[in-house]
N, C-alpha and C positions, 0 to 999 in steps of 0.2 A: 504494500500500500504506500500511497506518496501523503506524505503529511501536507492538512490545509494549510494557508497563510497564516492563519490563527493559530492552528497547533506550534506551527516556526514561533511564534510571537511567544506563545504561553513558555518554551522550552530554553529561549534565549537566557543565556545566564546560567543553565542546568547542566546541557548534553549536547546545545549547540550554541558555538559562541560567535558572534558576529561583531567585530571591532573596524571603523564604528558602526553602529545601527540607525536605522532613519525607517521609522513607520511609513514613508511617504516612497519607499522603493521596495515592500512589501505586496504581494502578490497577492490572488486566491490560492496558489498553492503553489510558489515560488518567491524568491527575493534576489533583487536585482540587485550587482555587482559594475562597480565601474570601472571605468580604464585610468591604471597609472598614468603620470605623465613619462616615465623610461619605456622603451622600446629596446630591445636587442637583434641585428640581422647580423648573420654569418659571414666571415670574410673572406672564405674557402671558396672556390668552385666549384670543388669535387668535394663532398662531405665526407667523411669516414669513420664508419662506426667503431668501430676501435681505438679511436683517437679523442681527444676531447680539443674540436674543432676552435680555431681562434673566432672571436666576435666582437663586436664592436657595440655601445650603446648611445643609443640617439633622443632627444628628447623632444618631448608632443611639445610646440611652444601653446602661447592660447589660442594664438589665432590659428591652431592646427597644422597638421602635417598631411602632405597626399601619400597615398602608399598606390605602390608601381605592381603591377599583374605581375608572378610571374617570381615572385621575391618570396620568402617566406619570416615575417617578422613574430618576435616572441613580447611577448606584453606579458605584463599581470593587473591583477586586479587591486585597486585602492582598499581593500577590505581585507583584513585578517580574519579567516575563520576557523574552527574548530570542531571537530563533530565527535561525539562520545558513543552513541549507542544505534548511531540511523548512517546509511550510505549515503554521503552525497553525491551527487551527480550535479553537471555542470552545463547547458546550451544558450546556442545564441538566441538573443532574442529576434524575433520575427521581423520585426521593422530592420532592424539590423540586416539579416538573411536577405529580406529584398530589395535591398541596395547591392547587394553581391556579396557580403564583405564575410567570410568565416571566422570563425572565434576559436575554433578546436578543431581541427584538423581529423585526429582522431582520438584524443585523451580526455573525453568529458565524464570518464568515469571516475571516483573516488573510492576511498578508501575508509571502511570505520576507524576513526582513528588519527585519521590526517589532520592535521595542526599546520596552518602556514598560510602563506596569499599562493591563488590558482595561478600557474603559468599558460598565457592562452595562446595558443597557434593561430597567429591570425594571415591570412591570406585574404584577394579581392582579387576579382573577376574581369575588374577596371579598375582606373585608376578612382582612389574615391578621398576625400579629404577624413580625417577622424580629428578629435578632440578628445582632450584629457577632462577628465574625470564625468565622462558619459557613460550612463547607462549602458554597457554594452552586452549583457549576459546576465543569465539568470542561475541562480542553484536550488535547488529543490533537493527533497531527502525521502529516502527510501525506507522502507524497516525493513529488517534481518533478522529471519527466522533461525533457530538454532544457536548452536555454543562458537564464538567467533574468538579470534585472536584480532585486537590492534594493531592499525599501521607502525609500523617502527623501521620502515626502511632509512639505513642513512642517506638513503641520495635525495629524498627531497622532504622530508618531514621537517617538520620547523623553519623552514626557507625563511631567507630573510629579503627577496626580490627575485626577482626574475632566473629562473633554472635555465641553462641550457640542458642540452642531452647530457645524462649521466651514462649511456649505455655503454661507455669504453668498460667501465667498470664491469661487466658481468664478462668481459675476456681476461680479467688478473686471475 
């Protein structure tokens, strides 16, 4: 089952933590996450999974940044969150989607347990201008049935900004 906006509301502070919070980016049964003003894109040509690629960070000014088709830029979200006992899951929002613009590539899934800001895979279709600290995604939570172990991966739990690929690591 997905928890209502009001269950999210009633849980804040419990099992799910949302830093900061704003009743006014609360869902019916999601809450809306906005965009850092850092950006991260890869300086590599050829990427390499094995390697932990060089990158560079760029930042949204106010009056926005256009993002180029064809690039793949990493954002995070202005919001610290935390989830103790429910799965969150992570998508873009719709109005966002049809302008073209992707938020998660393919990682909108979470973890019970995850502590940190969501790193977003954002991609566009065209070129389309963004802004810092827009709306740009929503999270919503899941329940989990049965006996579960917490997230405790060291590669991205407790993040303090924007992740790149951790995956060299599963070749040491």
């Amino acid at each position: 089952m997905i928890l209502s906006g009001r269950e999210i509301k009633d849980r804040i502070g419990k099992d799910i933590f949302i830093q900061p919070f704003s009743d006014k980016q609360l869902n019916p049964n999601s809450y809306n996450l906005r965009l850092h003003n850092e950006l991260i894109i890869y300086e590599e040509k050829i990427l390499d999974m094995k390697k932990d690629n060089r990158s560079k960070k760029i930042i949204i000014a106010p009056e926005g940044l256009v993002l180029e088709p064809g690039k793949l830029y990493l954002g995070r979200t202005l919001e610290y969150t935390k989830t103790e006992n429910y799965v969150p899951m992570l998508e873009g929002r719709s109005s966002i989607g049809r302008l073209g613009l992707y938020i998660h590539v393919t990682a909108g899934f979470g973890d019970v347990g995850f502590s940190g800001y969501w790193t977003l895979e954002i991609h566009c279709i065209q070129p389309i201008r963004i802004y810092p600290e827009v709306e740009i995604c929503q999270i919503y939570y899941h329940t989990i049935q049965g006996d579960f172990e917490k997230y405790s991966s060291g590669k991205y739990q407790n993040n303090e900004g924007i992740q790149t690929s951790k995956l060299f690591k599963d070749f040491e």
